[in-house]
LUMTORRO-832057 format. One record per atom (N, C-alpha, C): y, x, z. Coordinates in steps of 0.2 Angstrom, whole numbers, padded with zeros to 4 digits. Example, Ala and Ser with C-alpha at 12.3 -4.5 7.8 and 13.67 -1.06 7.14 Angstrom:
-0028, 0066, 0039 $
-0022, 0062, 0039 $
-0016, 0066, 0039 $
-0011, 0064, 0035 $
-0005, 0068, 0036 $
0000, 0064, 0039 $
//
This chain:
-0006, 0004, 0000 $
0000, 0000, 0000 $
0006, 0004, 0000 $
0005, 0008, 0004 $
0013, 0014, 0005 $
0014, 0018, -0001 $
0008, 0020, -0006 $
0006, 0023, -0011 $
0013, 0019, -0014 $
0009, 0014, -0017 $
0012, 0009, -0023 $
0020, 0006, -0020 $
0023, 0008, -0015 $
0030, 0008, -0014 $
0035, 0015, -0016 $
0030, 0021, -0013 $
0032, 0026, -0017 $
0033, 0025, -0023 $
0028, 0023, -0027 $
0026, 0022, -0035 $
0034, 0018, -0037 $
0033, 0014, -0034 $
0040, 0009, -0036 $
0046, 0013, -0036 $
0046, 0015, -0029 $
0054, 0018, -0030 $
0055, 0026, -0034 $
0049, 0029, -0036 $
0052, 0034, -0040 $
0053, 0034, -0047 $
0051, 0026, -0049 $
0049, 0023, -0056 $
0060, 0019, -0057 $
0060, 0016, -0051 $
0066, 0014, -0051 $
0072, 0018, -0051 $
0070, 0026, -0047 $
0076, 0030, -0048 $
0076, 0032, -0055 $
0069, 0035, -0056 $
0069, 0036, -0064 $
0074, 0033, -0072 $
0074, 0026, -0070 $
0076, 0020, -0074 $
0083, 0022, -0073 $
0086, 0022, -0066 $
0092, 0022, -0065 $
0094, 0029, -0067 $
0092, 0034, -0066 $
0094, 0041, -0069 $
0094, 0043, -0078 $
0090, 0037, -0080 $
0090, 0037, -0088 $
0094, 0033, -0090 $
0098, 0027, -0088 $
0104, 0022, -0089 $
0108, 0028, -0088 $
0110, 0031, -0081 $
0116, 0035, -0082 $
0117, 0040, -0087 $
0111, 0045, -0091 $
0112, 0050, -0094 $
0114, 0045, -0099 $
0111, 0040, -0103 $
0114, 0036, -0109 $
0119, 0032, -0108 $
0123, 0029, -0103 $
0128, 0030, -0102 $
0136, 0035, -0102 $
0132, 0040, -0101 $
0135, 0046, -0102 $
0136, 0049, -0108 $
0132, 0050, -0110 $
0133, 0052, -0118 $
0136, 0052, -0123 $
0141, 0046, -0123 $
0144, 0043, -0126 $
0153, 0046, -0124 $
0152, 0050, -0119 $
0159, 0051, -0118 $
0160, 0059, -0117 $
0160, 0059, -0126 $
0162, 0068, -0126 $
0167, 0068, -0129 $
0171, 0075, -0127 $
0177, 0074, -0127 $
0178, 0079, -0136 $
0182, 0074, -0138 $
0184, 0080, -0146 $
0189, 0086, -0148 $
0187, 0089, -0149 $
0191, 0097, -0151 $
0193, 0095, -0157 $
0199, 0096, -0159 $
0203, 0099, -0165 $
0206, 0106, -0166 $
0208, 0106, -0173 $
0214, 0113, -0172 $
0220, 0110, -0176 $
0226, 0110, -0174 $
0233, 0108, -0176 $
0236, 0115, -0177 $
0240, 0112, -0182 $
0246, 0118, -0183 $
0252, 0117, -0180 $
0255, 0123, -0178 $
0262, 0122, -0173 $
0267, 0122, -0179 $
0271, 0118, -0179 $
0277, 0119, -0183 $
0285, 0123, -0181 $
0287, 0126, -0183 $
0289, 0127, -0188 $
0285, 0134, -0192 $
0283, 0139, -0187 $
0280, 0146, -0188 $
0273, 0146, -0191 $
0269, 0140, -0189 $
0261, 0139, -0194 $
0259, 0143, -0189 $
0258, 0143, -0181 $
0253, 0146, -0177 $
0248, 0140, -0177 $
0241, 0142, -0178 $
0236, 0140, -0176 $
0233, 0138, -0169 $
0234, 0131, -0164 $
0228, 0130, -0158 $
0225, 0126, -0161 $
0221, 0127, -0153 $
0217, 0120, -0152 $
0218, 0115, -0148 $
0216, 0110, -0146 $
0217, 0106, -0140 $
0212, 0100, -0142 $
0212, 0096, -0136 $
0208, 0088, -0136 $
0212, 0084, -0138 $
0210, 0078, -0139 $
0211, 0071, -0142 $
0212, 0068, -0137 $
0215, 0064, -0135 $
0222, 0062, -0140 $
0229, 0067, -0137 $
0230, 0071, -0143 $
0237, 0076, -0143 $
0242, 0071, -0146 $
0246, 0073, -0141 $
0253, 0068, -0139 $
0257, 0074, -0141 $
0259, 0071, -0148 $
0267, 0076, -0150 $
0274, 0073, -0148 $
0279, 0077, -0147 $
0285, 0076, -0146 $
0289, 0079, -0150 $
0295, 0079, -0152 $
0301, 0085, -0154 $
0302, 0089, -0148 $
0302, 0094, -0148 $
0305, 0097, -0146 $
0307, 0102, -0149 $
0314, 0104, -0150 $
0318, 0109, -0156 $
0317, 0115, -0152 $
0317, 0121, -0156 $
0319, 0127, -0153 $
0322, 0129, -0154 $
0326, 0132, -0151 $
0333, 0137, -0151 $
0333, 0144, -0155 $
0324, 0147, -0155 $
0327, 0153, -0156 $
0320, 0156, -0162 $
0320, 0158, -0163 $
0314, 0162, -0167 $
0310, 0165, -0162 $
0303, 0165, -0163 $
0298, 0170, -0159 $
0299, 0178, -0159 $
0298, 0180, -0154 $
0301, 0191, -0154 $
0298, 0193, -0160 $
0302, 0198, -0162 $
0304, 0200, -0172 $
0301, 0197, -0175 $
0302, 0191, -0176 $
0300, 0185, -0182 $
0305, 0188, -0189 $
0299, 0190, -0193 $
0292, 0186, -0198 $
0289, 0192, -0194 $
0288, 0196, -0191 $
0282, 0199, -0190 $
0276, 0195, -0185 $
0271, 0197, -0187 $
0265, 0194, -0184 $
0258, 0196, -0186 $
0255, 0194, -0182 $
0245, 0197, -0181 $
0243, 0195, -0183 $
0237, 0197, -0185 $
0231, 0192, -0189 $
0228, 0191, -0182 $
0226, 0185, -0182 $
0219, 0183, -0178 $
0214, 0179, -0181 $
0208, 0179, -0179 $
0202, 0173, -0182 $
0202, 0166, -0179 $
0207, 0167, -0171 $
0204, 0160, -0169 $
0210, 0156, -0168 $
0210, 0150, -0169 $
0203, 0146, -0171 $
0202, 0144, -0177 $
0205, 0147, -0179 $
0204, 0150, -0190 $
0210, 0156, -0192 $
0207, 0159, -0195 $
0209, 0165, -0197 $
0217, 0162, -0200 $
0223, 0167, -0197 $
0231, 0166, -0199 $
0234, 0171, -0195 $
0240, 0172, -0199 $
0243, 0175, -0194 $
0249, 0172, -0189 $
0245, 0176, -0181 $
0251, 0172, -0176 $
0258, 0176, -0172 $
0263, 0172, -0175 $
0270, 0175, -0170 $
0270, 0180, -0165 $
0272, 0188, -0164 $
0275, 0187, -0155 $
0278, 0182, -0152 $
0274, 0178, -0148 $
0278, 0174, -0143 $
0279, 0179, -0136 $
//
């Protein structure tokens, strides 16, 4: 009899631990990559990216010069 109560309750947690992982699933979060304007530096960031203006006053330190890098796609980025 105490058998088949364990039986029960490791069948019910089980149930319960596989509804969570499939309700879980579904909530992965997405990566993009944007481009900065005015200079074309390349990031990254998640969804939903909330853009605003905001102007800049000045140019990045000795603008045009700049580095190549690969990430997160190969460009060249500003001294900031």
């Amino acid at each position: 009899m105490k058998n088949k109560h364990i039986t029960n309750l490791w069948l019910c947690c089980l149930i319960i631990f596989l509804l969570i992982l499939i309700v879980n699933q579904n909530n992965k979060e997405g990566w993009f990559v944007y481009q900065q304007l005015p200079y074309g530096n390349y990031y990254n960031g998640s969804e939903p990216k909330s853009f605003y203006s905001r102007p800049i006053y000045r140019k990045p330190y000795m603008y045009p010069v700049c580095h190549r890098v690969e990430y997160p796609v190969p460009h060249c980025r500003t001294l900031d």
